[in-house]
N, C-alpha and C positions, 0 to 999 in steps of 0.2 A: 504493500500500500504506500502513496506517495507521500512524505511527511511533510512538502510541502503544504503552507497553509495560507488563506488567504488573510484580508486584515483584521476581520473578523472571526478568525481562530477555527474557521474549518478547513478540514483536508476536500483535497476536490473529490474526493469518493463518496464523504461525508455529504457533501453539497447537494453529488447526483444521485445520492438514494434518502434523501429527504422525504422526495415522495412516496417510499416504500416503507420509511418510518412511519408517516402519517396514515397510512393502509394500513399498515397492521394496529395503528391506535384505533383508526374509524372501526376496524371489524372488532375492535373489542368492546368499542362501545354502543355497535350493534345489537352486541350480545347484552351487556347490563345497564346500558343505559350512561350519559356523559358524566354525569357523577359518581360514577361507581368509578370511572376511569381517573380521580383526582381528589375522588373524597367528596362528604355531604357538603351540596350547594347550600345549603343554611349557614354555616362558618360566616360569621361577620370578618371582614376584612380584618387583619393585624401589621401587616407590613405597610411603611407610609408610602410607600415608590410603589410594589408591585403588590395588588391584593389578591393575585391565585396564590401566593405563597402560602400553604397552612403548615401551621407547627402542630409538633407531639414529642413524642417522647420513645425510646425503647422500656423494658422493663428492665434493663441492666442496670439501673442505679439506685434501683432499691430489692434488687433480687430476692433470693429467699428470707426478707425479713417481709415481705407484705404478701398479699393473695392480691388477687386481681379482683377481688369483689373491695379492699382499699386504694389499691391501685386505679380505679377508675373513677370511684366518689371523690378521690385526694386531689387525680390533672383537670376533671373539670374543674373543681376549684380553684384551683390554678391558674385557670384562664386556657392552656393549653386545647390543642381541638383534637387530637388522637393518638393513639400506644398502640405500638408495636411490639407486642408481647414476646417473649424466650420460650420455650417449648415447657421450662415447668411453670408457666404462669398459665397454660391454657389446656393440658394433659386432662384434666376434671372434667372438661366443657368438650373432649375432640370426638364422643358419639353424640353429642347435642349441641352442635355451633350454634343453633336461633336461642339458645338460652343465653349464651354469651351476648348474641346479638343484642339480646333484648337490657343485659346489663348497661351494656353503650349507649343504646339509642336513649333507653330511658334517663341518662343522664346526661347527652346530649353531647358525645362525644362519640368519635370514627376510629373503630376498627379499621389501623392502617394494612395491616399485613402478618406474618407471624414468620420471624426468622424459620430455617428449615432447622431439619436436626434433631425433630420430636422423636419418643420411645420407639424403636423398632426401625428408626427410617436410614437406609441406606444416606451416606453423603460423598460416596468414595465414586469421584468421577474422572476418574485416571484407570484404573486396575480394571482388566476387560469383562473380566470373571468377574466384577462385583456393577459393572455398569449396566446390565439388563434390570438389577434390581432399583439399582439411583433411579432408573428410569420411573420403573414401574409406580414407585414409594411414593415419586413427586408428583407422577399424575394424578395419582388414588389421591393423596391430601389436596394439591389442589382442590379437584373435583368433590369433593368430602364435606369438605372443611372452609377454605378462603372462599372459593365459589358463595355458598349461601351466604357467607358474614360480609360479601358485597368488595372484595377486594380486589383492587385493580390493578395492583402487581406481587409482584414475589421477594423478597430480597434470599440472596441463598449463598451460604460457607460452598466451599466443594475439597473440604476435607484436611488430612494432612497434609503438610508438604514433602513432600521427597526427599532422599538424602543427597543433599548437594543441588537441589534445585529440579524443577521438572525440564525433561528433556523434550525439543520440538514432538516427537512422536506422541509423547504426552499430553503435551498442551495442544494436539490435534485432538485425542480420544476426549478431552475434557472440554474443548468448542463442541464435537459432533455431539455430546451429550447434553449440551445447554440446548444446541440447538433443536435435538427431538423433542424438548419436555417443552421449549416453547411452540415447537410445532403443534403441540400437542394442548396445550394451554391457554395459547393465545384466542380457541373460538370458545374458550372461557371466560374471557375477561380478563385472563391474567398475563400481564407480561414478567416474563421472568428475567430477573436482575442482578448478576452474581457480584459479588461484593469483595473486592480486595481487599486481601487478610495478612496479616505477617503472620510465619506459620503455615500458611497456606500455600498453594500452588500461582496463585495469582500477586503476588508478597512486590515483587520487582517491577520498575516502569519498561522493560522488555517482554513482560511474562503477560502484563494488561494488557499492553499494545498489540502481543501477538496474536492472546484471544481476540480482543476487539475487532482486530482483521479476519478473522477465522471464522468468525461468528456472522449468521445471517441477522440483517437490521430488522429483519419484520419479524424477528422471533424473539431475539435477546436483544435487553437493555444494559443498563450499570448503575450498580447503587457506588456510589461515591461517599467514600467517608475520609474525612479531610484528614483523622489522627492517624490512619491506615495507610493513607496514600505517603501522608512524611514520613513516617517512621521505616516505609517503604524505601526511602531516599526520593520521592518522588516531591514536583512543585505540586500541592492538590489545585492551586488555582487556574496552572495550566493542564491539566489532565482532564479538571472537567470545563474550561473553556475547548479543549478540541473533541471532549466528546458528547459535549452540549446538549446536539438532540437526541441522544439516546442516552439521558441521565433517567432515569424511573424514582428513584429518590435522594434524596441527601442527607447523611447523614453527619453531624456535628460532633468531633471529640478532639481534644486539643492534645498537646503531649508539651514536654519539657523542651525548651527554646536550644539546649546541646544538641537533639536532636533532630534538627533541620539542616537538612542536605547531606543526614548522614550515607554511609557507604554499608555499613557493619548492623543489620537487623538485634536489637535488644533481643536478649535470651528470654524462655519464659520462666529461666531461674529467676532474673534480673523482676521481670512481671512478679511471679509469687512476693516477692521480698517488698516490695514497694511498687505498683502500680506504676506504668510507661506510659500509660492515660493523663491525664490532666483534666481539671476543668478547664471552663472557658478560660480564656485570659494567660494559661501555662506560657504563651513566647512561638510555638511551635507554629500555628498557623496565623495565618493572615488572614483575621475574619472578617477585619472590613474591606478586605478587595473581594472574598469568597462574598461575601451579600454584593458589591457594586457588580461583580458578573451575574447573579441572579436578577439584580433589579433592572441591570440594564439590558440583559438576555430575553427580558422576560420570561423566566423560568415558571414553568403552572407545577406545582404537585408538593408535593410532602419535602419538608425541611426535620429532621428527628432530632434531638438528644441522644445522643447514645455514648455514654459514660458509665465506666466501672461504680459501683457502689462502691465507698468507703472501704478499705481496712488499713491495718497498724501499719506505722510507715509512710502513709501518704501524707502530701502536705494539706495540714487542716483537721486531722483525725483526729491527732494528740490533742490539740491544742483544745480543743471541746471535750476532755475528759476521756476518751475512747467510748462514747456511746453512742452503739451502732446504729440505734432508731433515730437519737439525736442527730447523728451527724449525716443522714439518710435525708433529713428534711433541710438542714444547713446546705447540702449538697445542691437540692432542686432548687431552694431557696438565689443559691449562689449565679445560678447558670440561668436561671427565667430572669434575676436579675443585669446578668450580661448582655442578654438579649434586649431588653427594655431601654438600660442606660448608654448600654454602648452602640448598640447594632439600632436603636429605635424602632423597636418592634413593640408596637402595642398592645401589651402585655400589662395587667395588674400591678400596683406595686405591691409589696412583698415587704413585712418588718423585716 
């Protein structure tokens, strides 16, 4: 693919299958209707520039210390408009999704999505022997599960990474496989959107790039998460300026300001011991040019939260005592107000 770009941050290939991006979104929203495609049209505006932007949240930052029946009374409060739940925040609800459903609506927030990776489900989409299963696993939940609760895309891990990095051969089996599940998904409503992970097979800005070439545009998107893509050694604000219209979501985590433009991926020794995450404001990314591309892109869909919960070592933990509910709410507290004072996103204030 040519890495030429024009002034506007697309590659010419980008440019000429725009129209095949926008085919694969109309047939999705053939299928559930335009709001199922970006989240409930009721969401009152919050960004002052662009108002398709809707904010939420993942469930990683307050993990196993809440249920998702607090977890959803707590972000509308919050003013937030949806959560994207972790597999043990929705395990209770995965043979009765309209009961979840019904959690949300009645409280007036969107069911954005639900990471993959729930009990039993295949995520290994490299190993050939295990790839008829990835397949199988993502269609059945899809169809299952996000289908009814109105989701209009996917974010999805694609497992461990390899020792010494995945090899081209690899990272072919692991495009052909994104690419069946959204063959397969998309007259659902859902576009699926793999999400670069350190750890992961997609971890380096060669390893993105090559899926993204590999991958068909009417099937597969990219969830872009800005702490993922630095820690990557990668710019996140040039990564999803050139892959703009195929971003499905974005996700917000910051990390530690040593580690920007590093070369050398943090261990997940290094993770256990002290968190590589950050909240907003860590140094690591560049959040008010990451919003000036959204606002001036006009970017439509899902902006997330997505930060480690609290533990020992992190900065901010201690210094609140080490309590973990305490510092759960200090956490959200922290980051809706980075959003509001920094980013000016109209957002509650927050004591």
């Amino acid at each position: 693919m040519s890495r030429i770009l024009t002034e506007r941050g697309f590659t010419r290939r980008d440019f000429m299958s725009s129209a095949l991006a926008l085919g694969g979104m109309t047939a999705a929203a053939s299928v559930l209707g335009p709001s199922n495609l970006w989240g409930a049209v009721s969401h009152r505006p919050l960004d002052p520039v662009n108002p398709d932007i809707l904010f939420g949240t993942t469930s990683s930052l307050w993990g196993e210390q809440h249920d998702a029946e607090w977890a959803v009374k707590r972000i509308a409060a919050l003013g937030l408009q949806g959560i994207e739940p972790y597999g043990n925040q929705i395990e209770k609800y995965r043979r009765n999704p309209m009961a979840l459903k019904k959690l949300f609506d009645d409280a007036g927030i969107t069911f954005i999505d639900a990471s993959n990776g729930e009990a039993g489900q295949s995520t290994n989409f490299i190993d050939p022997d295990q790839i008829p299963k990835t397949i199988a696993d993502h269609v059945a939940f899809a169809r299952d599960f996000l289908q009814p609760l109105g989701a209009g895309h996917w974010k999805c891990n694609m497992g461990a990474r390899p020792p010494g990095g995945p090899n081209d051969d690899q990272l072919k089996r692991l495009a052909n496989t994104l690419n069946e599940i959204g063959r397969q998904t998309l007259p659902m409503g859902i576009r699926v959107a793999p999400h670069p992970h350190i750890w992961g097979p997609m971890e380096r800005e060669s390893e993105v790039r090559r899926v993204m070439e590999l991958t068909d545009r009417q099937y597969v998107w990219l969830t872009t998460d800005t702490g993922h893509l630095t820690l990557g050694g990668m710019d996140a604000v040039q990564i999803m300026s050139d892959y703009f219209p195929r971003i499905a979501e974005v996700h917000l985590k910051d990390t530690y300001a040593k580690y920007r433009g590093n070369t050398s991926t943090p261990t997940q020794e290094q993770h256990r011991t002290a968190s590589v995450y950050h909240n907003l404001g860590g140094g690591g990314v560049d959040f008010p040019a990451v919003f000036k591309l959204l606002r001036d892109r006009h970017y439509k869909g899902w902006v997330v939260l997505d930060l480690d919960g609290p533990r020992k070592g992190d900065d901010g933990f201690d210094a609140i005592g080490g309590n973990m509910n305490l510092a759960v709410d200090d956490y959200i507290a922290h980051n809706i107000n980075y959003l509001r004072n920094v980013l000016g996103v109209g957002l509650p204030p927050l004591g």
